[in-house]
MIDOSE-1310 file (N, C-alpha, C; in nm, 2 decimals, decimal comma, always signed):
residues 89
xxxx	-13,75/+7,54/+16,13/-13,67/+7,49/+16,03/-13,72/+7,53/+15,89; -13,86/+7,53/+15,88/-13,90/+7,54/+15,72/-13,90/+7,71/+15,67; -13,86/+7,80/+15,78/-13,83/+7,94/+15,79/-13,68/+7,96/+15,70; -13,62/+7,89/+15,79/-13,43/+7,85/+15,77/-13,40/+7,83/+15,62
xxxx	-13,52/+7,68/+15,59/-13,50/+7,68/+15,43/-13,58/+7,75/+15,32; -13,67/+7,84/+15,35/-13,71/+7,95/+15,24/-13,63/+8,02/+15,20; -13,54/+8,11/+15,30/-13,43/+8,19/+15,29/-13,33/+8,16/+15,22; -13,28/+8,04/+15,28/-13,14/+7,93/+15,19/-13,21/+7,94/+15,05
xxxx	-13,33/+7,91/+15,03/-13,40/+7,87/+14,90/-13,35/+8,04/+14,80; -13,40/+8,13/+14,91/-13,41/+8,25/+14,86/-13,21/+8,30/+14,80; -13,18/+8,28/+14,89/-13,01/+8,33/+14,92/-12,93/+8,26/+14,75; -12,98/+8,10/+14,76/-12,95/+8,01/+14,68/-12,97/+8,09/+14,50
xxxx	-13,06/+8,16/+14,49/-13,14/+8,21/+14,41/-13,08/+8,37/+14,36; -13,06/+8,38/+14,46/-13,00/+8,56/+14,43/-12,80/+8,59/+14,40; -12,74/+8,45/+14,48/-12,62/+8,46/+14,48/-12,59/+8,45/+14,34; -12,57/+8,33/+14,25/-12,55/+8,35/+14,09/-12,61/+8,46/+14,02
xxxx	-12,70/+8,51/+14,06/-12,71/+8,68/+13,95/-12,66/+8,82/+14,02; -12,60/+8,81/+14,14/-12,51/+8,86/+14,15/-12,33/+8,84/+14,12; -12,34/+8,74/+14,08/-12,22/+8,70/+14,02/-12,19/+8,69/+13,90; -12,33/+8,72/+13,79/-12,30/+8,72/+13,64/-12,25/+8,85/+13,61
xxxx	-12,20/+8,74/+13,51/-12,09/+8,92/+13,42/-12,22/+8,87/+13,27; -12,17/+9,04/+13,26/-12,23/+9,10/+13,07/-12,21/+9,03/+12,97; -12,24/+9,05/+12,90/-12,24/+8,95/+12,78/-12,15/+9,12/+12,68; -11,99/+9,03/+12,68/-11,92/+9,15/+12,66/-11,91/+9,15/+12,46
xxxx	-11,96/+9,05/+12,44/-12,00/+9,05/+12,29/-12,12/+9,17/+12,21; -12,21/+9,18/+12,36/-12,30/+9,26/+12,31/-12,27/+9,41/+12,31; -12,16/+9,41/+12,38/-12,15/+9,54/+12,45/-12,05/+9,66/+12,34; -12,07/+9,79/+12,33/-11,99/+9,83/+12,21/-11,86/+9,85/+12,30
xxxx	-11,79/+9,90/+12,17/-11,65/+9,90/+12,20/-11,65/+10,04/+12,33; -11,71/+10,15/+12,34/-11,68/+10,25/+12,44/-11,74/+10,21/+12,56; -11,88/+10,12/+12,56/-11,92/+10,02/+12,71/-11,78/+9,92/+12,78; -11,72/+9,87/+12,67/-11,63/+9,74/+12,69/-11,48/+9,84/+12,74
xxxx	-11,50/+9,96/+12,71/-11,35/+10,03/+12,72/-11,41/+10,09/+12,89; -11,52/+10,10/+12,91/-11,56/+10,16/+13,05/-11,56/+10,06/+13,14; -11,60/+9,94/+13,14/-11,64/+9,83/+13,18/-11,48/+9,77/+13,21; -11,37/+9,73/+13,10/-11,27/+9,71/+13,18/-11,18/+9,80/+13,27
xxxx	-11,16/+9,95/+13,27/-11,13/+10,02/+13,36/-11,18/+10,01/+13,47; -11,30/+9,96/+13,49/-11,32/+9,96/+13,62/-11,31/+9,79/+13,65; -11,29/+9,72/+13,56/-11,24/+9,58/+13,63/-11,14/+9,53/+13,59; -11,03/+9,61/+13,62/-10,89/+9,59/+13,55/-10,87/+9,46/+13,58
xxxx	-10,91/+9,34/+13,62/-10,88/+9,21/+13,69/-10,95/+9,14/+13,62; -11,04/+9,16/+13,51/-11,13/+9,10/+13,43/-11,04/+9,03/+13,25; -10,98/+8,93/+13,31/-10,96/+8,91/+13,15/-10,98/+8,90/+13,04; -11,13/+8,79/+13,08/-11,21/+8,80/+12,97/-11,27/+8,93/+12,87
xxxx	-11,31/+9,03/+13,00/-11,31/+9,19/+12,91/-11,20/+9,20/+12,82; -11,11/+9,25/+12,89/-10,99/+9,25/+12,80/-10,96/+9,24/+12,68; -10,95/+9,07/+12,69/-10,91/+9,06/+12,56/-11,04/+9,06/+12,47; -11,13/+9,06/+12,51/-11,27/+9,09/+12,40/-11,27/+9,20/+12,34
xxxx	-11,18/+9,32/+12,45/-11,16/+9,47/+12,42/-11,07/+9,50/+12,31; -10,97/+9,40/+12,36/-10,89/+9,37/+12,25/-10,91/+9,38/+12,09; -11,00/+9,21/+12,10/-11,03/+9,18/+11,99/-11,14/+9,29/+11,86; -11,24/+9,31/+11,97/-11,33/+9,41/+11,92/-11,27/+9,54/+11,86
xxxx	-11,15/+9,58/+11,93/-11,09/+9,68/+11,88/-11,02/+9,66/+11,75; -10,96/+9,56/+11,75/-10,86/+9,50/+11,62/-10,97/+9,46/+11,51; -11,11/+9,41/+11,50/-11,20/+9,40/+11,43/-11,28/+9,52/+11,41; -11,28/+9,64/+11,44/-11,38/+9,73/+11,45/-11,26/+9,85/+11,40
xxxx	-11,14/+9,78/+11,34/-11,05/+9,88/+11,28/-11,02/+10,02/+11,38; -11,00/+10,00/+11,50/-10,95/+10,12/+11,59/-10,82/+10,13/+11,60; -10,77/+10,03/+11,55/-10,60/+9,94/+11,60/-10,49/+10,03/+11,52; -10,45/+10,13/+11,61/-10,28/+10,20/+11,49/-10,19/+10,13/+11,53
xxxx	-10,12/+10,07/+11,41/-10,02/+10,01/+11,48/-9,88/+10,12/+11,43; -9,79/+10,10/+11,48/-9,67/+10,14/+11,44/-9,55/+10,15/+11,49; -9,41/+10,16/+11,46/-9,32/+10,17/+11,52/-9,28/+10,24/+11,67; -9,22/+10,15/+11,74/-9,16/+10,24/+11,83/-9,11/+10,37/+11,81
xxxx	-9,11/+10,46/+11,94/-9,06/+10,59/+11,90/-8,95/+10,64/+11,97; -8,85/+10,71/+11,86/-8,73/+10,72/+11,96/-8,75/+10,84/+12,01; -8,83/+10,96/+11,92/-8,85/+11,06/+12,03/-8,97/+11,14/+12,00; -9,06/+11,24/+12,07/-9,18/+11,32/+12,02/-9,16/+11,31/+11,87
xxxx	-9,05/+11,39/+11,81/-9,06/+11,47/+11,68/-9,14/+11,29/+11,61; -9,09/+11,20/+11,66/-9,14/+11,07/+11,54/-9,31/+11,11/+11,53; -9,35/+11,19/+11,63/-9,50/+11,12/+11,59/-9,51/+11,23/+11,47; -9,43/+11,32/+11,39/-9,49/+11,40/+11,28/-9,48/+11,31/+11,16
xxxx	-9,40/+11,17/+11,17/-9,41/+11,07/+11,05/-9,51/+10,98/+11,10; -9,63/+11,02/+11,16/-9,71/+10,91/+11,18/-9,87/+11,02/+11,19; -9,92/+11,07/+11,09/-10,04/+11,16/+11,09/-10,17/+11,12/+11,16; -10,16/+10,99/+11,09/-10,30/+10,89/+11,16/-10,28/+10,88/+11,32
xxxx	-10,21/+10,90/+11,36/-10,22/+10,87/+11,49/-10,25/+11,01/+11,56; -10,18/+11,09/+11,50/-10,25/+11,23/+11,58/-10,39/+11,26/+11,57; -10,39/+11,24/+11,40/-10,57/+11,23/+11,35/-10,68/+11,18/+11,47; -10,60/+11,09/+11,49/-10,72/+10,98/+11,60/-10,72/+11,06/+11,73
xxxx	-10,61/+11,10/+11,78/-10,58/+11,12/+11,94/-10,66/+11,25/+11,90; -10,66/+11,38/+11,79/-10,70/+11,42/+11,78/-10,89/+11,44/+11,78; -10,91/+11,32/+11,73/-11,03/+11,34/+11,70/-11,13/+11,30/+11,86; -11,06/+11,21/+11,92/-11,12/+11,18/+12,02/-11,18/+11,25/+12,15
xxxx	-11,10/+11,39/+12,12/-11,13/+11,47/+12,20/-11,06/+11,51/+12,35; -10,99/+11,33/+12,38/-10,95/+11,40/+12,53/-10,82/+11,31/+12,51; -10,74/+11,28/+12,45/-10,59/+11,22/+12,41/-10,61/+11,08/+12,42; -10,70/+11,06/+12,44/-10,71/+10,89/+12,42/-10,69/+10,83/+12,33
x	-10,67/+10,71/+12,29/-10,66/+10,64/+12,20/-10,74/+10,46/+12,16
């Protein structure tokens, strides 16, 4: 019996730090953009990704587009997709 409860003791002990998540505040915006892709099911990421992004000035906003030619009235947005290297945004 006192074998049975070291283990429980041990099990008890290991299960919550395998269940902690990141502290997504700490995390920069290109950790928080890796980190939700791979836990698309994570909302809390998300919307922190969100937020961080709209605070950390990444955010183009702009009109809907009726067709390619619109994105030549929108430079900043090429600028960016441009500058990132692989069309991301």
């Amino acid at each position: 019996m006192k074998m049975r409860s070291r283990w429980y003791g041990a099990i008890a002990f290991v299960l919550p730090l395998l269940n902690m998540k990141p502290n997504f505040n700490e995390m920069s915006l290109k950790e928080l953009r890796v980190y939700v892709l791979a836990h698309p099911d994570d909302n809390e990421a998300f919307y922190t990704y969100m937020d961080k992004s709209k605070t950390e000035r990444t955010w183009i906003t702009m009109p809907p587009l009726n067709s390619m030619d619109d994105f030549d009235n929108y430079p900043e947005f090429i600028e960016k997709i441009a500058k990132d290297g692989k069309g991301r945004v």
